[in-house]
N, C-alpha and C positions, 0 to 999 in steps of 0.2 A: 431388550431381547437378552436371554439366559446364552453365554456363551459355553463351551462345552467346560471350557475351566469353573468356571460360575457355579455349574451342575453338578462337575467332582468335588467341589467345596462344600455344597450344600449334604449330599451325598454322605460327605465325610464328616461332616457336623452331624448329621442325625445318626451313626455308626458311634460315634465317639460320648455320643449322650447316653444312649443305648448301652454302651458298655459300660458307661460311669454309672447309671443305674443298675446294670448287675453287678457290677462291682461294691456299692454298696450294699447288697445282700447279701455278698460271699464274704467280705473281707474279714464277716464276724463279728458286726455290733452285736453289742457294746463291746469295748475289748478297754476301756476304760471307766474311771469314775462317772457316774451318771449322776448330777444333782436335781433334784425335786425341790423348787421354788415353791413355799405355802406364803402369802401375803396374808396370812395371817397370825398372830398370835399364839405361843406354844400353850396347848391347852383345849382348844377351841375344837368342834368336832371338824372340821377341816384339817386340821395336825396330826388328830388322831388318827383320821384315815388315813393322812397322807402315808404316814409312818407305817402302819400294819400295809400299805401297796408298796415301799419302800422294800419292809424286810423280807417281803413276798418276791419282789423282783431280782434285788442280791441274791437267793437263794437259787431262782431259778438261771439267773444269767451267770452267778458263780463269780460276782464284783461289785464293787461298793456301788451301795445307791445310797446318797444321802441328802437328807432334808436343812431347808435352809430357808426360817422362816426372816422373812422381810415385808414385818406390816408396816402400815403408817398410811396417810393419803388415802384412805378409802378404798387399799388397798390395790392402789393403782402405782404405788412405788414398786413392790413387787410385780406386781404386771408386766409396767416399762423396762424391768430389765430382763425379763423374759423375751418380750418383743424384740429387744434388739441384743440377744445374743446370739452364736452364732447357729445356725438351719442345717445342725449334725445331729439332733437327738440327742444329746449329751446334759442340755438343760431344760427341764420339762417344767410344767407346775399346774399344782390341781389346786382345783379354789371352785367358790360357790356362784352367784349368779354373775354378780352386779358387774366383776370385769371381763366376764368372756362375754356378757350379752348383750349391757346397757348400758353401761358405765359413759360411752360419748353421747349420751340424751341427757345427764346431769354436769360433764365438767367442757367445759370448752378449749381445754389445753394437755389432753390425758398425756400424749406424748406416742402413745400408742392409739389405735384400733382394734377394738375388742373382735369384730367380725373377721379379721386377717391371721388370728393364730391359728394353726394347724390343728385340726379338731381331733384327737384320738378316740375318746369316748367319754361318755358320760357314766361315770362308774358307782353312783345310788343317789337315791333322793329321799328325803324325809318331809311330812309335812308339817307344816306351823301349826303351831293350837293361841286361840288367842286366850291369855289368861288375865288374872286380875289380882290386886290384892285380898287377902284372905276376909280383909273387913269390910270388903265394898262393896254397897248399898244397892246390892242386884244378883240376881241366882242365876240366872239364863241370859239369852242373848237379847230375848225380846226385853226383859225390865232393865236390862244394861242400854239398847236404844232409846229405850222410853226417856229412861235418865240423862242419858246424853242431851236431846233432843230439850229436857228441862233445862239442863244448865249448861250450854252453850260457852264453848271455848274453855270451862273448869276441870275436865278432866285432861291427867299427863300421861303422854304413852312414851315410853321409852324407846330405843331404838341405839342400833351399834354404830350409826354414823348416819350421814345423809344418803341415800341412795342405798341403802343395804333394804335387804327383805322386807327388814320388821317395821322400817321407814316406809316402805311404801307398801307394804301389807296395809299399816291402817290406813293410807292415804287414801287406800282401796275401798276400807269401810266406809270410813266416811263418807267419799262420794256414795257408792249404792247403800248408803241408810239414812244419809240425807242428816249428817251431824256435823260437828265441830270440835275439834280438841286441841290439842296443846303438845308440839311436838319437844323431847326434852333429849338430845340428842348425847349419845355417848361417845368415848376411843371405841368400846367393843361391846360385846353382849353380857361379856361378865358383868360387869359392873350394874348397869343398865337392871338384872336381874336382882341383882343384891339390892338394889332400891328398891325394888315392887315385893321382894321378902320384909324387908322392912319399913313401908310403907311410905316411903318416898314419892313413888310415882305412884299411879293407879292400875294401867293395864300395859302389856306386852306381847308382839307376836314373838312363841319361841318355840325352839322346834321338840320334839316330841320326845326327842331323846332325854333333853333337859326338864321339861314341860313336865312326863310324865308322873315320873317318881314323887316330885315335888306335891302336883294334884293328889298322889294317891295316900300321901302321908297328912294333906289337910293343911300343905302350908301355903296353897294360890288355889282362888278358883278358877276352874274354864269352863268358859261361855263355850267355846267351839273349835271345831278341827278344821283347819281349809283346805280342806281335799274332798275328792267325791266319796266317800268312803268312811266310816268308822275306824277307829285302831282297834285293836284286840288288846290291845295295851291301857289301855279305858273309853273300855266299852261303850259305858252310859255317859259318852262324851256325844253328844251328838256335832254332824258336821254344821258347818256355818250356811251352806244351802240349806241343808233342811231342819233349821232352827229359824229361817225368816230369811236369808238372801240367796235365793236361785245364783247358781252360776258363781257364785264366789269362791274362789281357789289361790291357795299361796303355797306352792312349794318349796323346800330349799333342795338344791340339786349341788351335785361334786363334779366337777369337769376336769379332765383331763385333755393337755394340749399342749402343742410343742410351736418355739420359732415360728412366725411364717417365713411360708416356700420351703419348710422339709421337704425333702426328698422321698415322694410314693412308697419308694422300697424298706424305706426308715420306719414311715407313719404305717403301714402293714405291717412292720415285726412289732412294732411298739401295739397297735391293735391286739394281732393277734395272741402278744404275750401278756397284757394283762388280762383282754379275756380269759386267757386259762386260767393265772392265778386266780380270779372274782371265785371259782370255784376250790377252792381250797379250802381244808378243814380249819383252819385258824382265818382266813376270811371268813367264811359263812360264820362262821363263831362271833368275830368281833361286828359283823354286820346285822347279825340276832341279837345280840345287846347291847346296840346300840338302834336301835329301830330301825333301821336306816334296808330302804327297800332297793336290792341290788339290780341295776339298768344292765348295763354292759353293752353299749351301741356299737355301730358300726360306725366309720368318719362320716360316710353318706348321713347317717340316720342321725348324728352326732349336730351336723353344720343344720339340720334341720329342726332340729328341736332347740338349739341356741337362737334360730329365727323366730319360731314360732314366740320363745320367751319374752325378745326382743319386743316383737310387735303389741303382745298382751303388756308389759309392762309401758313402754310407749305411749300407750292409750292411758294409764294409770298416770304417768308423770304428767300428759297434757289436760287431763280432765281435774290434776290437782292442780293446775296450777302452778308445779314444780320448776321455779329457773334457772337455768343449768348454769354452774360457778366456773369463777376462772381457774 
């Protein structure tokens, strides 16, 4: 039974939460350094973005934001110490799928849970084009299956690590095209790239930004886009559904997310301020040239679509066969 002391405690506990929740919406975050954790590589279109949301944010909060990349681990080194810093907004990090969505279906020791970071938004996505070396013995996607299907296990596809996109991008073909290839795994995507320009490996999922210029200059071909959709960026690319796989899609996405258990009133300004910036003339600038098609979610809409990821890839890891490392 609630005694009436019992009742003024609890009373005064929900008074005191209440205030430390508006208190942190008054006190005027950020009023300090803000870092942005990239677990990837300077360079990488993930840095880059990081960086133009960085000097978009300093400007608007009137205080240092800075970038601090820490790859390595499949980029779960960076991750982990995002996870367990402390749940002030103060250290955030934007990264692509594999550790806000999936990342605990490939390693069995992350140190973190990808599903527990505080979702800000998802701030653009770009689609994959699967490409090929310039001399490779097929124009399209159907006489690149064909080939496949000939020579079993002989083609290398490159990839930036285990569990990244471009890894389980073709994991993806294969199973729905009913082939076999040869996984040749990288540190990153750079490299990985630099082999299929030079003939090293054979084919690569990469994303559009990279992907396109390269196609347009005649130095890789693409078989196809994995998205629903065409680019306008090449055109007479057709998508990977409607060159021969219904339903095939691979996108690469940028996720913004803080600590879990931020604080609502936190995860709201941080929302609501990088929304604004998405729209700024040197954003739209750097996200037109770089293909990159701008989201801008809500947290709700944010935890939703990191599910949906979740699950579609899920399905990709267990239909390869894929077993998750220590």
């Amino acid at each position: 039974m609630l005694t009436r002391r019992m009742v003024n405690g609890l009373a005064f506990t929900s008074l005191a939460c209440g205030l430390t929740s508006r208190a942190f919406a008054q006190q005027g975050f950020p009023n300090q350094t803000v870092k942005i954790v990239v677990p990837a590589t300077a360079g990488s279109t993930t840095d880059a973005l990081s960086r133009v949301v960085a000097d978009q944010l300093a400007r608007k909060w009137q205080t240092s934001v800075v970038i601090e990349n820490v790859a390595g681990a499949a980029m779960n080194i960076g991750a982990r110490v995002v996870a367990r810093a402390p749940a002030d907004g103060y250290t955030l990090m934007i990264a692509p799928p594999q550790p806000l969505s999936y990342a605990h279906l490939l390693y069995k020791n992350l140190g973190y849970e990808p599903m527990k970071f505080a979702p800000v938004t998802v701030l653009a996505k770009i689609p994959n084009v699967l490409v090929a070396r310039k001399d490779f013995p097929a124009t399209d996607l159907k006489s690149f299956i064909a080939y496949a299907k000939a020579n079993p296990g002989k083609i290398n596809y490159g990839s930036g690590g285990l569990g990244t996109t471009a890894h389980l991008s073709a994991a993806q073909l294969e199973a729905l095209a009913g082939i076999k290839m040869n996984h040749v795994p990288y540190r990153s995507s750079q490299p990985a790239m630099t082999d299929l320009l030079s003939g090293s490996i054979d084919i690569f999922f990469e994303t559009l930004a990279t992907s396109g210029p390269l196609y347009r200059d005649k130095n890789i071909k693409a078989f196809g886009i994995a998205d629903s959709k065409r680019s306008d960026a090449i055109p007479d690319v057709p998508t990977i559904s409607e060159a021969g796989l219904p339903g095939y899609q691979s996108i690469t996405w940028f996720g913004l997310v803080a600590p879990p258990d931020t604080p609502k009133p936190i995860m709201d300004r941080l929302n609501g301020d990088v929304l604004s910036i998405m729209k700024s003339p040197e954003m739209v600038k750097f996200l037109n040239g770089s293909q990159l098609t701008p989201v801008a979610s809500s947290p709700a809409d944010t935890t939703a679509f990191f599910k949906n990821e979740a699950a579609l890839w899920e399905r990709v890891i267990r239909e390869a066969q894929i077993e998750p490392q220590q």
